[in-house]
N, C-alpha and C positions, 0 to 999 in steps of 0.2 A: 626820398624813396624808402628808406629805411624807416622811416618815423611814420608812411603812411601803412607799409608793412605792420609795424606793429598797433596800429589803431585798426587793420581790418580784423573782422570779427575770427574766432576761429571755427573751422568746421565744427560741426556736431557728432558727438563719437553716436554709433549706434548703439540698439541696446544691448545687443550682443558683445561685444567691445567693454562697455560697464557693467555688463553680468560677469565678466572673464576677470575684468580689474577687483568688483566686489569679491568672488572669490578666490585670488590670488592669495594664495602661501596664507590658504585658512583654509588646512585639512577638515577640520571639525564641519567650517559649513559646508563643506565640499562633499562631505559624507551625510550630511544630514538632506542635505539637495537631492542626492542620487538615491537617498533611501524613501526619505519619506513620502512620498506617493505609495510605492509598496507597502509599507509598513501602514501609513494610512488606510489603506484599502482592505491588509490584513485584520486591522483591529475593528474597523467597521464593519467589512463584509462577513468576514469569519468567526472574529471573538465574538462579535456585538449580536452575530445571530446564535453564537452558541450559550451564549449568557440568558438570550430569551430563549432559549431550551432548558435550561437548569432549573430559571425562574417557573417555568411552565408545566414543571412535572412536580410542583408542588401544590398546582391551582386541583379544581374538584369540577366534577359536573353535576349541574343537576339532576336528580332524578326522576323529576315531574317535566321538566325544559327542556333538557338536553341541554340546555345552556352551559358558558363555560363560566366559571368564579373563582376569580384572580383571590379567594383566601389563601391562608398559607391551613399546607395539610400536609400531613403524610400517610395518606390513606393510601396513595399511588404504591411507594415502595413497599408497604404494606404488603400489598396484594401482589406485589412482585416475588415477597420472598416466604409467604404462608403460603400460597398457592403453589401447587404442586406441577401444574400445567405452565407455568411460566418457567418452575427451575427446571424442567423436562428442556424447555424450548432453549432456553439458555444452555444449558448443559449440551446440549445437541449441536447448536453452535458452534460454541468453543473447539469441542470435540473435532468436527469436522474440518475446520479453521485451522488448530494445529495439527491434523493427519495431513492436509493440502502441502504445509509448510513442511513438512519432513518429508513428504513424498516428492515433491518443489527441489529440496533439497540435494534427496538423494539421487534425482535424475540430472540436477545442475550441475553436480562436482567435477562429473567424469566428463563432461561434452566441455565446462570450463576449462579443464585442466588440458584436454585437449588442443582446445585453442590458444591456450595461454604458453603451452611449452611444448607443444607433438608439432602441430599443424604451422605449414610453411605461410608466407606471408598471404600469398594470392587464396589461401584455402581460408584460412583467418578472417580475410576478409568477406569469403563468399558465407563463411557461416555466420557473420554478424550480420549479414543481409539478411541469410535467411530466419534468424533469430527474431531480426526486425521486423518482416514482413507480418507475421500475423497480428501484429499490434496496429498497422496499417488499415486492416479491413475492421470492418463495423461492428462493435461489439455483440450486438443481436442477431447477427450473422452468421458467428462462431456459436452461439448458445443453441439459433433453430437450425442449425446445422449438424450440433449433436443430439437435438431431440429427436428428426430426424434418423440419424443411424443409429439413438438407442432404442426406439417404439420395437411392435410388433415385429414388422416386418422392413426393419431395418437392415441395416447390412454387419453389424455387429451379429446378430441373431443367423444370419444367414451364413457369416464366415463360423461361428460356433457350431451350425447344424449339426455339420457333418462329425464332430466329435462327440454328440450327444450331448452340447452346453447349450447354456443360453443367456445371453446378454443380464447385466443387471438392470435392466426395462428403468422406470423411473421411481425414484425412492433417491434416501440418503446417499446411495453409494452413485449413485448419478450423479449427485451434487459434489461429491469428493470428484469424481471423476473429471466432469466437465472442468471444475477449477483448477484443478490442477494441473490441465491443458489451459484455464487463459493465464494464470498467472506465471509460468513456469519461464518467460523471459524475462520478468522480473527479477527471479531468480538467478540466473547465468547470467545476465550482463554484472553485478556487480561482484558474484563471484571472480569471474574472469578479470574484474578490473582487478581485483584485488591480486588475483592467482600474478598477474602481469607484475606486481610490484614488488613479487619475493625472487631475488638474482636467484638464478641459475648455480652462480658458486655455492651458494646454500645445499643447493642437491649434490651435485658434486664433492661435497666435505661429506656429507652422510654418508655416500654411499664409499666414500674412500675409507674412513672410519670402519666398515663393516657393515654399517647398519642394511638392513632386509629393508625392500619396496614397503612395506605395513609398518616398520619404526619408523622411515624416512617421513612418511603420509602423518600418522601418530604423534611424532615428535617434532617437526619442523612446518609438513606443510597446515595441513590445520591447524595447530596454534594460530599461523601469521595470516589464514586466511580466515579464520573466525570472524573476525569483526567484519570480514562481508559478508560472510555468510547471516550475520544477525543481522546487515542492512537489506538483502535479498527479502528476510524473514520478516521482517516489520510491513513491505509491500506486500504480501502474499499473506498472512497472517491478520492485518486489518481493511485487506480489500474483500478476503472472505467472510471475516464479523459482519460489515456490514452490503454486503452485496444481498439483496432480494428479489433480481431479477434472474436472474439462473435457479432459486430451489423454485419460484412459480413457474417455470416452463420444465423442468424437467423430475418434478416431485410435488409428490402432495404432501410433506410433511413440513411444518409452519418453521420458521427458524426467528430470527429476532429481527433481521430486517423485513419479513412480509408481516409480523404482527405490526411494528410501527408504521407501515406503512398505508394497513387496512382500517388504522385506529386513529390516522391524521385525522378524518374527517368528522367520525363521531367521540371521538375522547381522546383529544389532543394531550390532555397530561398523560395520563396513561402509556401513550406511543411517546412522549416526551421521556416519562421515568425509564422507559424500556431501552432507551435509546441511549441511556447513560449510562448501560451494560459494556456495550463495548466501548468505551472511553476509558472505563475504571478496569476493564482487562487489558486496553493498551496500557495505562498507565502504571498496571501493575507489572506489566512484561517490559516494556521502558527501565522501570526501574530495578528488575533481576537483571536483564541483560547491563544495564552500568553496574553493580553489584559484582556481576562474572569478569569486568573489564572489556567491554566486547567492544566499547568507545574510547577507548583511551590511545589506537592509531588509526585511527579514521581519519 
């Protein structure tokens, strides 16, 4: 009995069974398994299209074809940075990009702080709903929704009437506006995470110390809560560089994401060079805010 026990064959393990054994107590594969699809995907989908952008804003068009020619030129940034009408449009950008991100700011701290150490749990809760929900509905929805109440005979104009004002209709300051109503839960949710992970005892020593509500703020909570505050800022900051659907509904003045966008079609380097405006302002704000320390407790 025993002798034919061991001459019968043995089951077959599954594959899942020798996928488990292969990666048994091999960290290394274990983490290259669960990574690499992602990271594969990253460096295909996103590097490998953003390397044919780079490549692409050195190519030329012709001028008799319209054709495009993969030479190598720098005619493109050229014309990016002699022309006066592109450092307008970039500068305008910018500009508006970080007034969103301070204005972002200054309206997140107080409703953070709020929630992070005033408000009871059930209230905390109801305002991260509420914080969440506009991010819920359709992004085009929010934008013709303020085009909407900022036109004519809007309702922003119509609650001004009566004091003799009247709306900022559509221009730049619409574009600040509108952004900084979508991005401003970008804003306060990371705020608040952050505002959540400075104890309490903290406030409590300051203000036993002596210290006034403006030192407390000054010297303990902003410090500890900076480095959210620059995580907030990098959302809100490079969704407005390149956003070019809000300044076309709600402005006629050109920003950098409606020139690359109108230039895909007929002069792809061009809208390529243009497009590597904001990559070299993230990158250069990336690298002040590590400079300020603004990463080193995240």
């Amino acid at each position: 009995m025993e002798a034919a026990d061991a001459l019968a064959p043995r089951p077959r393990r599954s594959a899942g069974r020798r996928l488990a054994d292969l990666l048994h107590r091999r960290p290394r594969l274990q983490v290259g398994g669960l990574l690499g699809l992602p990271l594969g995907w990253l460096v295909v989908g996103y590097l490998g299209s953003l390397a044919v952008l780079l490549f692409a804003a050195f190519w030329t068009v012709s001028a008799l074809t319209g054709e495009v020619s993969q030479t190598f030129s720098i005619d493109n940034f050229q014309s990016l940075v002699e022309d006066p009408v592109y450092r307008t449009i970039a500068w305008r950008t910018v500009s508006v990009a970080a007034l969103v991100t301070i204005t972002d700011a200054v309206l997140a701290f107080p409703i953070a702080f709020y929630m992070a150490k005033i408000a009871r749990p059930r209230v905390k809760a109801g305002l991260v709903v509420a914080i969440l929900m506009p991010l819920w509905s359709f992004y085009l929805v929010k934008v013709y929704a303020w085009r909407t109440m900022l036109s004519t005979d809007g309702i922003v104009n119509w609650a001004l009437s009566p004091l003799g004002l009247h709306g900022p209709g559509y221009g730049t300051a619409a574009v600040w506006l509108v952004m900084s109503y979508l991005w401003l839960p970008y804003m306060i949710l990371p705020i608040f995470a952050g505002l959540e992970r400075i104890p309490d005892s903290l406030l409590s020593a300051s203000e036993d110390l002596g210290a006034s509500p403006f030192t407390t703020f000054r010297r303990v909570i902003f410090p500890l809560a900076f480095p959210a505050v620059v995580a907030g800022s990098i959302f809100t900051f490079s969704l407005t560089l390149g956003d070019y659907i809000t300044p076309t509904l709600v402005s006629n003045n050109q920003f950098v994401g409606n020139v690359v966008y109108s230039n895909i079609t007929n002069n792809l380097p061009l809208a390529s060079a243009f497009a590597t405006v904001p990559i070299v302002v993230m990158i250069g704000y990336l690298l002040l805010a590590r400079r300020l320390g603004a990463f080193e407790h995240l």
